[in-house]
C-alpha positions as CSV (number, residue, x, y, z in Angstrom):
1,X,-72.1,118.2,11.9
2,X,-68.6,118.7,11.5
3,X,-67.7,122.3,12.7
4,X,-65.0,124.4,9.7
5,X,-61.7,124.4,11.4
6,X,-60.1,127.4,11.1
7,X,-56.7,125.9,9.2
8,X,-59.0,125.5,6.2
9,X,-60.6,128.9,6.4
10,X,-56.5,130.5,6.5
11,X,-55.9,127.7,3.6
12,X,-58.7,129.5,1.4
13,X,-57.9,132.8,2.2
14,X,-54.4,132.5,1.5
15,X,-55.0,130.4,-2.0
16,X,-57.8,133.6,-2.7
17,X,-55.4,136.8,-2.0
18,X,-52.0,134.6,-3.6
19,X,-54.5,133.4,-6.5
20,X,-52.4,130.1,-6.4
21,X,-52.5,126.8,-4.9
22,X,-48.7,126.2,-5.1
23,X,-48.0,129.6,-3.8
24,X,-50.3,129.5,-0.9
25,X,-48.8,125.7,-0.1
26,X,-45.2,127.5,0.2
27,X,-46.8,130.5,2.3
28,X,-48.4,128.0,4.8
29,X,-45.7,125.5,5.0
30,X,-47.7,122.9,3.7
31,X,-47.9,119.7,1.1
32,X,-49.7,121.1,-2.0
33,X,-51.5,118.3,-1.9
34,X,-52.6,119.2,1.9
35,X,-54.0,122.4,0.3
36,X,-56.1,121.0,-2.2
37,X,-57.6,118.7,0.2
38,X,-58.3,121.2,2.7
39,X,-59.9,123.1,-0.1
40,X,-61.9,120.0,-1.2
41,X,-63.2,119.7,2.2
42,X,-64.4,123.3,2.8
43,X,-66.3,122.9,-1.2
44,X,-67.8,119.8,0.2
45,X,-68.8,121.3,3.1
46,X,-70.8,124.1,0.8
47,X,-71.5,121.6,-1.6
48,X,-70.4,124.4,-4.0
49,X,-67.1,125.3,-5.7
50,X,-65.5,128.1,-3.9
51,X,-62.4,128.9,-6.4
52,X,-62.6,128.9,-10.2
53,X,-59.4,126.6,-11.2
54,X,-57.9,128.6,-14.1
55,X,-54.2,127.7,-14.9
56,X,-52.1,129.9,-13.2
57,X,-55.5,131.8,-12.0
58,X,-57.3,130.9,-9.7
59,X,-60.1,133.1,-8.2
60,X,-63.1,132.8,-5.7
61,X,-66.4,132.2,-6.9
62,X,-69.5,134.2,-6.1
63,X,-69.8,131.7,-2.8
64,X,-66.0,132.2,-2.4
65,X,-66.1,135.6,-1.7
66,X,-68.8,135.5,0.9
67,X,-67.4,133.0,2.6
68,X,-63.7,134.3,2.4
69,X,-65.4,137.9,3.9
70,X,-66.4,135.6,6.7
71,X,-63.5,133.9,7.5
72,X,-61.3,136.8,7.4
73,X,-62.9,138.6,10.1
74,X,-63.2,135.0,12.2
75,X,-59.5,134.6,11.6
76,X,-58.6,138.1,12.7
77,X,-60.8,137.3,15.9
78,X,-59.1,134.0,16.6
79,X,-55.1,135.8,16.2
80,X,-56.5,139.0,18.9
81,X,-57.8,136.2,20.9
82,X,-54.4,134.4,20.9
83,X,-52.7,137.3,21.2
84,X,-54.8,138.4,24.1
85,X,-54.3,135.2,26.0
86,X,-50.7,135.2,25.3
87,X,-50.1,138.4,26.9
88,X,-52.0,137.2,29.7
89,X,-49.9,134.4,30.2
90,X,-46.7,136.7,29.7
91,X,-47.9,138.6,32.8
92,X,-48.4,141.9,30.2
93,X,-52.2,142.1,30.6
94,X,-54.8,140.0,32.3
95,X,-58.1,140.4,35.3
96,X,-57.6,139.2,38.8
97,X,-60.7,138.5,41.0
98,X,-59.8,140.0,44.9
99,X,-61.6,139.7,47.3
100,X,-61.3,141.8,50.8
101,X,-62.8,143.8,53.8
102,X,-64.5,147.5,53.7
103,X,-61.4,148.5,55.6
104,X,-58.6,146.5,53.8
105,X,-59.9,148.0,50.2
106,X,-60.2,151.4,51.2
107,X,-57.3,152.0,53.2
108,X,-54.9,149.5,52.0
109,X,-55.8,148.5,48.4
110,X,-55.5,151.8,46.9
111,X,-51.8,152.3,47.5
112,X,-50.9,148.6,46.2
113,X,-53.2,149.2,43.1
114,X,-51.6,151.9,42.3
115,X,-48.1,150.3,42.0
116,X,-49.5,148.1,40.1
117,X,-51.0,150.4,37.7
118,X,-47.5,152.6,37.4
119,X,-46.0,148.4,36.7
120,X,-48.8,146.6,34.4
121,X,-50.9,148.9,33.4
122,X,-53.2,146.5,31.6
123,X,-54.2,144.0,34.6
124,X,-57.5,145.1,36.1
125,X,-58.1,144.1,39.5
126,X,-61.6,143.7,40.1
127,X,-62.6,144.2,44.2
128,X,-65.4,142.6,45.9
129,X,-66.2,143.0,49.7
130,X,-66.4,139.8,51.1
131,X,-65.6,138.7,55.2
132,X,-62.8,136.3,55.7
133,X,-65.1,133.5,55.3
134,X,-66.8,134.2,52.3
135,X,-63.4,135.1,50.7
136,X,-61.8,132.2,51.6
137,X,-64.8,129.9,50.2
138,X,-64.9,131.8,46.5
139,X,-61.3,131.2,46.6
140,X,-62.0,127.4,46.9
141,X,-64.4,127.5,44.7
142,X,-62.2,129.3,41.7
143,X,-64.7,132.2,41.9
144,X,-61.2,134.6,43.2
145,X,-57.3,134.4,42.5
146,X,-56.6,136.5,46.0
147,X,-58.1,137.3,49.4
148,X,-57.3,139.5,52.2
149,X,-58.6,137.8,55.3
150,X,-58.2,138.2,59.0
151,X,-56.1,135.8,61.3
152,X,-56.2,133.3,62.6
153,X,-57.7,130.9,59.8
154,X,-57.5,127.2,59.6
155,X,-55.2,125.8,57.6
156,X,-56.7,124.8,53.9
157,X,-55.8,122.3,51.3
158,X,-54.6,123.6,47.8
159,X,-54.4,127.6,49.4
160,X,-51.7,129.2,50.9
161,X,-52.6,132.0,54.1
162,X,-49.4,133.9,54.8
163,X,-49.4,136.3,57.7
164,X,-49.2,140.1,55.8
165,X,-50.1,142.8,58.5
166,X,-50.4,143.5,61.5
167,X,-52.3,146.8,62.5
168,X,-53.8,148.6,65.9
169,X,-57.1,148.5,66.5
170,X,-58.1,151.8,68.1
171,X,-61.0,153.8,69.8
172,X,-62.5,156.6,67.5
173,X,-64.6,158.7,70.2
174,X,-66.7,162.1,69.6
175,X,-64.3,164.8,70.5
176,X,-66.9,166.3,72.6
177,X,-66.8,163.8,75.1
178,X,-64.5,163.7,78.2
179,X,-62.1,161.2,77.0
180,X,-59.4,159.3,78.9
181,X,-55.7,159.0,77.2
182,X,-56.1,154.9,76.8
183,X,-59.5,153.3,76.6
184,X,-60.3,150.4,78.6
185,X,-63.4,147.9,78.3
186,X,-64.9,149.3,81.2
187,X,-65.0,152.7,80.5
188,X,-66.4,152.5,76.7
189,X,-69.1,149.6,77.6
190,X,-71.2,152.4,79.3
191,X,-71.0,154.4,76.1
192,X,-73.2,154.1,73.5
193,X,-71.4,152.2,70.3
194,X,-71.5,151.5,66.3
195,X,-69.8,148.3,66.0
196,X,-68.8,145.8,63.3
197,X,-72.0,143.2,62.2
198,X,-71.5,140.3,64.5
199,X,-70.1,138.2,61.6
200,X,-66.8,139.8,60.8
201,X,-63.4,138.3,62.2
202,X,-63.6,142.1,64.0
203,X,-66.5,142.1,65.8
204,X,-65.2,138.5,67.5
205,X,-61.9,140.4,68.4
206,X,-64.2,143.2,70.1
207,X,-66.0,140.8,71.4
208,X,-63.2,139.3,73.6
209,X,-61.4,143.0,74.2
210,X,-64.5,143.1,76.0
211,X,-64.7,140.0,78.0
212,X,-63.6,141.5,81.5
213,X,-66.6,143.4,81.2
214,X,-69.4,142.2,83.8
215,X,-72.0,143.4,81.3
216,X,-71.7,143.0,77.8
217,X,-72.6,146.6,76.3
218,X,-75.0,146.6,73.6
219,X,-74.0,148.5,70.3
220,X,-76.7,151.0,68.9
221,X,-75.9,150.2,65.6
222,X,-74.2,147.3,63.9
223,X,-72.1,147.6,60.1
224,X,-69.1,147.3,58.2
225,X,-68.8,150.1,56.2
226,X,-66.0,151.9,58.1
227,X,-66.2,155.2,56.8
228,X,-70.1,155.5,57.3
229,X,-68.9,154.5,61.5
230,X,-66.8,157.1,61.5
231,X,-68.8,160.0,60.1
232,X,-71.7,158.9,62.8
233,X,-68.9,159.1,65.0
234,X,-67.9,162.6,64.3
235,X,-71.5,163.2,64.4
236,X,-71.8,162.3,67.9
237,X,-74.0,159.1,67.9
238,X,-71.4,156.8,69.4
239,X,-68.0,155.5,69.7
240,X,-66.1,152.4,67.8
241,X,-63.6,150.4,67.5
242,X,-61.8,150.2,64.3
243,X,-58.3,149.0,62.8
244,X,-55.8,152.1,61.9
245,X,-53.3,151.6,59.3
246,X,-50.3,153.7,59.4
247,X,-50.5,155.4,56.2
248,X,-54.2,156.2,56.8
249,X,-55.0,160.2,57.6
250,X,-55.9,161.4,61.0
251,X,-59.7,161.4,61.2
252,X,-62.1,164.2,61.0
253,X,-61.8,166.8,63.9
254,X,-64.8,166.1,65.6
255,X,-63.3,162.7,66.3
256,X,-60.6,161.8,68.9
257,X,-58.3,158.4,68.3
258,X,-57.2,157.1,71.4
259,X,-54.8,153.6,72.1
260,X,-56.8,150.6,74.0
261,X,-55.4,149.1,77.5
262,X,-55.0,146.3,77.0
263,X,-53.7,146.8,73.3
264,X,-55.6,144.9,70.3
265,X,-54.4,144.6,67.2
266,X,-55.9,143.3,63.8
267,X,-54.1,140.6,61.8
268,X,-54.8,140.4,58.5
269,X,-53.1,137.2,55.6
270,X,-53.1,137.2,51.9
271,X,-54.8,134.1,50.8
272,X,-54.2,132.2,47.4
273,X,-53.8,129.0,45.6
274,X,-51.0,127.2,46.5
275,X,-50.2,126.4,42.6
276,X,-50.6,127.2,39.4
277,X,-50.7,131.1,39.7
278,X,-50.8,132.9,36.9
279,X,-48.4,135.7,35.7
280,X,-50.8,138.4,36.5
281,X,-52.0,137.3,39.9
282,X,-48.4,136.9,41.2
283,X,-47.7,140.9,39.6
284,X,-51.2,141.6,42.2
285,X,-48.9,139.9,45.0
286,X,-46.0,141.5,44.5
287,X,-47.8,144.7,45.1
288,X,-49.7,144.0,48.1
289,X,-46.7,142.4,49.5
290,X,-45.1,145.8,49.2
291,X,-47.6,147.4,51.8
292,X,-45.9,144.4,54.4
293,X,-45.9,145.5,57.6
294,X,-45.7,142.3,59.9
């Protein structure tokens, strides 16, 4: 069955509230005769009359009226739709799909999302925490428009990885222990340590920090949630090894931050297609790209 296209649904609206055919013709910029046949069509369609055809009168029938209620309300659903995606294409409004690391969204996103909010109010950003991996294969897939992932990455087809920050990776020790100026690998290996999950771009830095090592210490606890490391930090139950962004507040107390000899620092790139960006996607750019601190 043929679907009712929504031209003849405006055509019998606007014949209805004008109560002529010639008059509705002129509103629409259309042939008269373009009217009647749209009308035709949509009667049989019904297989009813939908306007009584008085001279200089006309006037919806019984049908006519429920099926003019209708297609008002479809109509006035089609224009918000249009004008919906319309000022998504203008860049006004509009949802972009991120994806990003415990550390990057709590510490770094906040800041950029809220330029953007103070700039285009009406995109929503919607977060997801994802490794580097994971974010770059949703972005292949469509499934995300932008993705903060650690360097190095290979280089993909169709996506563009652009170097964005570059941040020290620190130790974060209970302040009750005896703690040297600069942390090496030998000293913290004989501590006991909460680490990063073995399949973050992190724990693989770590991992090699930790290569002049003889033995290979053993964390007590493995995740990714940085904030629930640090508290067991400051609780006492170990030391880590975490990235520390500039703008982010001293930790708690009953933690001590302390540089690493030799140095080690966490790269991070803003991944996204290479074409076709949308308005609101490049407005999510522009403020992350504001946090730059290569």
């Amino acid at each position: 069955m043929r679907e009712i296209s929504l031209d003849r649904l405006r055509t019998l609206v606007t014949v209805a509230d004008l109560g002529s055919f010639a008059e509705a013709a002129n509103l629409l910029n259309l042939a008269p005769p373009t009217v009647s046949l749209h009308i035709a069509d949509l009667e049989a369609r019904i297989g009813g009359a939908l306007l009584n055809r008085n001279r200089g009168n006309v006037q919806p029938t019984a049908v006519g009226h429920t099926l003019i209620k209708r297609a008002r309300r479809l109509l006035d659903e089609a224009d918000q739709a249009l004008n919906e995606v319309k000022r998504q294409v203008q860049g006004l409004a509009g949802q972009v799909r991120l994806g990003a690391s415990t550390g990057a969204l709590t510490q770094l996103l906040p800041d950029a999302l809220a330029l953007l909010s103070q700039r285009h109010p009406d995109i929503d950003v919607q977060a997801a925490v994802l490794t580097s991996r994971e974010t770059l294969r949703r972005l292949a897939e469509g499934q995300l428009e932008i993705g903060v992932v650690a360097m190095p990455q290979p280089r993909i087809k169709g996506m563009s990885i652009t170097p964005w920050r570059r941040d020290p990776i620190m130790a974060f020790v209970p302040a009750q222990w005896d703690c040297p100026k600069t942390v090496t690998p030998q000293w913290l290996a004989e501590r006991p340590l909460i680490l990063n999950e073995p399949t973050t771009h992190l724990s693989r830095l770590i991992g090699e920090w930790f290569m002049p090592v003889e033995k290979q210490p053993t964390p007590r606890m493995q995740l990714n949630y940085n904030d629930a490391i640090k508290s067991l930090v400051a609780a006492g139950y170990g030391a880590t090894l975490l990235p520390h962004e500039a703008a982010t507040p001293q930790p708690d107390s009953r933690v001590l931050m302390r540089p690493l000899r030799p140095k080690l620092w966490r790269h991070l790139a803003i991944a996204h297609r290479s074409e076709n960006l949308e308005r609101a996607t490049q407005h999510v750019l522009e403020a992350l790209w504001s946090l730059n601190s290569t």
